[in-house]
N, C-alpha and C positions, 0 to 999 in steps of 0.2 A: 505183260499183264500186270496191272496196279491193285494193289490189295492196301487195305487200311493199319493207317498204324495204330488203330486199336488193337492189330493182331500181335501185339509186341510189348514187353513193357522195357523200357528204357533203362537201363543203367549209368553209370560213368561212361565222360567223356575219356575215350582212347588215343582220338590222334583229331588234329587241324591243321587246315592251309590256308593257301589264298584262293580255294575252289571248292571248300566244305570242309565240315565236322564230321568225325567219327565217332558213333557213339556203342559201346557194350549192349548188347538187346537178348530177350527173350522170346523166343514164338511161345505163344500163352499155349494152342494146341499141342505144339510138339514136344514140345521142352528143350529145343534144339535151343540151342549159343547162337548168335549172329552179329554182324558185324552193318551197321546201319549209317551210310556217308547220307548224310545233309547237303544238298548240292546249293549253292550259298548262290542266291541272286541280288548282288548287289542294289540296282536298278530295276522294278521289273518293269518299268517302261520301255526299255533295251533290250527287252527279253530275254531267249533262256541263252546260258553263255557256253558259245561254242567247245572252249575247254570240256564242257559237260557231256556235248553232243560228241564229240570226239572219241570221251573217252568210252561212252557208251557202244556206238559206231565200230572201236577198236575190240575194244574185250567181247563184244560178241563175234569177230572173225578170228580171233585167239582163244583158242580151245583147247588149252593143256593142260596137263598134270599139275606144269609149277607155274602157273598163273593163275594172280585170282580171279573165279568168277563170278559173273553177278548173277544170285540166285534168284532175283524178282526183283520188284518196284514199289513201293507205297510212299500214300501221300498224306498227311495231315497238317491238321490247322497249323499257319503263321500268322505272321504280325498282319501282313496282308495279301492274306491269299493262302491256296494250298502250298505246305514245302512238299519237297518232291524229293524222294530218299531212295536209294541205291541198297538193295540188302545184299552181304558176303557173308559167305563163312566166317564164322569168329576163329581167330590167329591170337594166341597168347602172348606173342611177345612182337615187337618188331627191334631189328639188329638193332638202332643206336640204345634202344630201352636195355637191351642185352649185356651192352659193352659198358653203358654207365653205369650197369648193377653191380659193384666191385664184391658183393658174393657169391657171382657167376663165374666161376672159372672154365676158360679154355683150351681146351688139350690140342697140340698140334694133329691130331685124329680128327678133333669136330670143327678146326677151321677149313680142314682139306675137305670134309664134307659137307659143309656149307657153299666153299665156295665151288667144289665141284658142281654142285645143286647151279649157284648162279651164274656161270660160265654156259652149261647147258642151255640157261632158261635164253641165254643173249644170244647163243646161238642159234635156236628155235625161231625169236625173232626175228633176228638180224639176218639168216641166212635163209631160214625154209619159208619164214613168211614175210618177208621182206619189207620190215616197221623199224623205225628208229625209235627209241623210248623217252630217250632225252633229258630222263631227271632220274636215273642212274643214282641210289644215293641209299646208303644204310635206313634211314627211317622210312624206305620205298621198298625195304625187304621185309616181309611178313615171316614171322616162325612159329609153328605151331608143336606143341608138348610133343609131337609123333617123330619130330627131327624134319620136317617139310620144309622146304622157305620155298616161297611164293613172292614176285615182283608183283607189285601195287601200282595205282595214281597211274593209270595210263592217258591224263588229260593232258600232255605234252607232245602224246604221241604221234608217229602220222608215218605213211608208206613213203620211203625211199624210193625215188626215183629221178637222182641226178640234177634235179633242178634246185635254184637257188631258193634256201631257205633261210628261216625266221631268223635273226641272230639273238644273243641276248638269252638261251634255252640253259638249262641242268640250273643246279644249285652251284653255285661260285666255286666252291671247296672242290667239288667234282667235275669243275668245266674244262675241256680240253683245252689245250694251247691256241689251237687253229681258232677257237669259239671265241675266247678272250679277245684274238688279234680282230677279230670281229669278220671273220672270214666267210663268206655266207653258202658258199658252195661246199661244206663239210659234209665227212661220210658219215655211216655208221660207227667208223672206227672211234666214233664220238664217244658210243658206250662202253665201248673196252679198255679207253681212259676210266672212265666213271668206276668202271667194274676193277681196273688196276688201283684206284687210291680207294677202294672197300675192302680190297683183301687187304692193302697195308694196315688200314684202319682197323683190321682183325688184329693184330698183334699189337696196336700201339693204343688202340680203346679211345681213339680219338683221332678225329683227322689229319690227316700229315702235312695238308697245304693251305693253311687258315690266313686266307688274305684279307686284309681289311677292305678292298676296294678291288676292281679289276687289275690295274694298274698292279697293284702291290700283291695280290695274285701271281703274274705271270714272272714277277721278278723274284718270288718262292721259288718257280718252276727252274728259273733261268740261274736261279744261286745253285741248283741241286743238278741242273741238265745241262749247264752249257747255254751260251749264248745262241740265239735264235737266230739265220738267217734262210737265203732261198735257196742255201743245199739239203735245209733238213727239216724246211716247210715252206713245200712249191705256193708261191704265189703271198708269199712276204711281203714283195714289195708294194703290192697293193693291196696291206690291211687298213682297217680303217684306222689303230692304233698307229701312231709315229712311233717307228723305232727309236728316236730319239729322245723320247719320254722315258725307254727302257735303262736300267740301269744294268747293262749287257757284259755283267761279270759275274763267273762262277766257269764252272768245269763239268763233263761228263762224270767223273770219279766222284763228285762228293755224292751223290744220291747213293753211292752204294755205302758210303762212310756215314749217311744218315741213317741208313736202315739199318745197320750194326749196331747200332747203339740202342735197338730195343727189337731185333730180329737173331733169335740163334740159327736157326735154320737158312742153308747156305741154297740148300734148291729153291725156297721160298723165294729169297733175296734177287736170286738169277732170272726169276719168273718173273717178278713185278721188275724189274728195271727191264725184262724183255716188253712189256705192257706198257710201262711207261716211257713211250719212244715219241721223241717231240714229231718224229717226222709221220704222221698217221696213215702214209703210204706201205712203210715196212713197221707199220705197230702191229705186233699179234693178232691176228683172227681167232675168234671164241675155236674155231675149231682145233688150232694149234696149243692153244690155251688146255685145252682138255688133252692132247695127246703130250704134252710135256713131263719130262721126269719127276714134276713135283708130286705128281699125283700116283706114281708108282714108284716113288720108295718108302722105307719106312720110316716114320708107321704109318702103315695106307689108311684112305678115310674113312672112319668110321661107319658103321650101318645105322640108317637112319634110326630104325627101330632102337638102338641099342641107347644114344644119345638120353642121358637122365634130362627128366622131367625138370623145369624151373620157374621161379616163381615170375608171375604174371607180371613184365616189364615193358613198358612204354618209356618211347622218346616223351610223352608229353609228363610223367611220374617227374623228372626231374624239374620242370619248371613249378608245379605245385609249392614245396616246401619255399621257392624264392617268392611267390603270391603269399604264402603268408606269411613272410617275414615283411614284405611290403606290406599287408594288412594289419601288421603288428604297430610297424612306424608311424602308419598313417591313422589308427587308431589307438591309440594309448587313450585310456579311461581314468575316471575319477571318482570314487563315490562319496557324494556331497551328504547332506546332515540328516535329508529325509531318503537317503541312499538312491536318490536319482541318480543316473548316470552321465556323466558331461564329459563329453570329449574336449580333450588338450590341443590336437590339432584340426582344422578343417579339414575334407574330404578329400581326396586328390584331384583334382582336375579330372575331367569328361574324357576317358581312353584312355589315363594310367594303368588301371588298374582292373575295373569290374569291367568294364566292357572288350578288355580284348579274353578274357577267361572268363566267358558267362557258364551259370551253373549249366547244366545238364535240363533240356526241356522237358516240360510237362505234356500231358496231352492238348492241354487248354489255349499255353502262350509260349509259344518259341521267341529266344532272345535272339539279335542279330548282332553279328561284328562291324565294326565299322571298318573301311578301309582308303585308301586315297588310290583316285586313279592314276595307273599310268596310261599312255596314248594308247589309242583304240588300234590294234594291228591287222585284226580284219572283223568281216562280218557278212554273215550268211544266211541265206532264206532258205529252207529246207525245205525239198519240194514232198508234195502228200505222199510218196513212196517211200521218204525217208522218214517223215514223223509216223508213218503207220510200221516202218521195220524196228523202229526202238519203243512205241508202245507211248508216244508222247501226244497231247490232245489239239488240234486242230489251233492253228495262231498265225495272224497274220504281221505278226509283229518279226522284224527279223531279228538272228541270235548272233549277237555279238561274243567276240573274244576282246576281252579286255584283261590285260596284263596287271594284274593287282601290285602293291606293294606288297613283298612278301618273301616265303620261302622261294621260287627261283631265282630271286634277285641276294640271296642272302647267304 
């Protein structure tokens, strides 16, 4: 059901991708918080993009506790045409907002109940309802003041079923081995990688495998894991990556001599290097994950309820302050004799600056981001059964998936 976004009034932006903006919102009648995604149509002569329909499609057959869901639909004015907006519950924090806050402290209690919380929610999917999420990643977990976390962004998503899939899926820092090698028949076990480098990520407030490229990626993996071949990832020899591009030295032992160095806890240590197994045949299953000694010894996980209140932290609060020190540079002023104002340097160039961080919309004119395509990977007509089950209006145009430049690629 579509309601107006005159029912809302708008606040800060919270979070962005390569498939919408989130914005802070207010229901005028309620007074309830909500959390309002912009579903970003790059083209609308390509129409609405499958990523959208996906994710819509997916969260209303996922119906949990620790997922989020979508509470309605509204639409208001854009540049051309109706935007078409997603409403959730409002989430005060999400994890990377969390970990960048360095006046957020972490007690070994609230990372074992966090990540007990995300261990469940993979299990939920992966196992009872049988969905791969595929972009597994700190800023994809939502936390709310109650001690909640809630997995986001299911536009990735899609039902497991043994056949070859998309490659090229998660965020790089989060991508399994198998995905890197560009392996197209991967499993679920895809997200219990993703969900093994978020709990390290709990202890060290930042990512633990920051590649600069694919390639340099899977040689983090292979410094910390040991050399890769087809004893401890079936079907090596025909990745699309050359092994010979690999620079195929390191050891199983140094990952655990990495996590020493900003890990006290030895159960923890034991847990993520059991998670972190190249071979994603004998990688952890969520459900093992959950019955492992980490989570029953001391000190056990906190109760959500008990978890202190913290101050309202986004992934996107850290880029702000680097916008305006760019707007600082790029703006230096002068006050001339009649104290006009004349700038020192011209503007930035068209997508330095103001258009990849536009303000926050109005009712009247929503701004767009610009983005460059990558190849179109598929594209779909959705028959009147499907546009009438997600509540989307009659188009004979078909919806494409197009792979943006962006956060899965990054």
């Amino acid at each position: 059901m579509f309601i107006s976004l005159d029912d809302f009034t708008l606040e800060e932006k919270v979070g962005e991708g390569t498939f919408g903006e989130v914005y802070k919102g207010l229901h005028k009648s309620s007074g309830e918080k909500v959390a309002l995604k912009r579903l970003l149509v790059h083209k609308r002569e390509t129409g609405f993009p499958l990523t959208s329909i996906r994710e819509i499609s997916v969260l209303q057959s996922l119906m949990h506790l620790n997922i989020i869901n979508i509470h309605s639909f509204c639409t208001g004015p854009g540049e051309s045409g109706d935007d078409i907006y997603m409403v959730f519950p409002y989430m005060e924090h999400d994890l990377t907002g969390i970990l960048e806050n360095q006046t957020i402290k972490l007690s070994n209690s609230i990372i074992k109940c966090y990540m007990k919380q995300l261990f469940e929610d993979i299990f939920f999917i992966l196992m009872l309802a049988g969905f791969i999420h595929r972009d597994i990643k700190a800023s994809n977990l939502l936390i709310d003041n109650n001690g909640n976390l809630k997995i986001a962004d299911f536009g990735l998503a899609r039902k497991y079923n043994s056949i070859t899939l998309t490659p090229g899926v998660v965020t790089r820092w989060y991508r399994a081995p198998e995905v890197l090698l560009g392996l197209k028949e991967y499993t679920p076990a895809i997200d219990i990688w993703s969900g093994g480098c978020v709990f390290a990520e709990m202890f060290k407030r930042e990512p633990i495998f920051q590649g600069s490229s694919d390639i340099d990626q899977l040689e983090l993996i292979i410094k910390y894991l040991g050399n890769i071949d087809e004893r401890n990832m079936p079907g090596y020899k025909n990745c699309i990556v050359s092994p010979r591009r690999l620079n195929n030295q390191g050891g199983s032992e140094q990952l655990r001599l990495y996590l020493n160095t900003f890990i006290q806890d030895n159960t923890a240590i034991e847990l993520i290097e059991k998670i972190l197994c190249l071979n994603p045949h004998t990688r952890l299953k969520a459900s093992s994950v959950l019955t492992d000694n980490y989570f029953w010894s001391f000190p056990l996980p906190i109760k959500k309820e008990e978890i202190p209140s913290f101050p309202s932290s986004h992934e996107i609060d850290k880029r702000k302050p680097r916008k305006r020190e760019l707007e600082t540079k790029y703006n230096h002023i002068n006050l001339g004799k009649n104290n006009s104002i004349l700038s020192r340097h011209p503007p930035p160039p068209e997508g330095k600056l103001g258009n990849r961080h536009p303000p926050p919309p109005s009712m009247n004119h929503l701004s767009r981001t610009k983005a460059s395509k990558r190849p179109r990977i598929d594209s779909y007509i959705p028959s009147k059964k499907v546009k009438e089950s997600i509540g989307l209006p009659p188009s004979s145009k078909p919806m494409t998936d197009e792979i943006e430049d962006g956060e899965i690629f990054e």
